[in-house]
C-alpha positions, 0 to 999 in steps of 0.5 A: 500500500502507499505510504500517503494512503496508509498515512490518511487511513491511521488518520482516519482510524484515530478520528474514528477511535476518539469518536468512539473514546468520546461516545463511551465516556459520554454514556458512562455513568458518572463519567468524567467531563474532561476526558469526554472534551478531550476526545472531542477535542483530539477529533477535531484536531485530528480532522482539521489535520486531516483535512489540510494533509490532503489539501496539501497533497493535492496542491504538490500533485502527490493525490489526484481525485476520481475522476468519472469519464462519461462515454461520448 
């Protein structure tokens, strides 16, 4: 696999995996607020990061989009 491809998905996995850290101190009885903000906050962090890795990606030409040809 390409190391640009595995990089977004660990990405994308740790997104997922604070998501659900979040979702579990949330419906925890007695749970504790600031590990639940924490979460939320590594995800967004995760996610703005994410989001400008590909950005810049695509600006140096290293990922391209798909791209549909319709027929003639």
């Amino acid at each position: 696999m390409d190391p640009i491809k595995l990089l977004i998905v660990v990405i994308f996995g740790a997104i997922v995996w604070s998501f659900g850290s979040a979702a579990y101190y949330l419906t925890r009885k007695g749970g504790d607020s600031r590990k639940f903000a924490r979460a939320l906050t590594w995800r967004i962090a995760l996610s703005v990061g994410l989001f400008i890795l590909l950005y810049v990606l695509y600006r140096n030409g290293l990922i391209k989009p798909y791209q549909v040809y319709a027929p003639k």
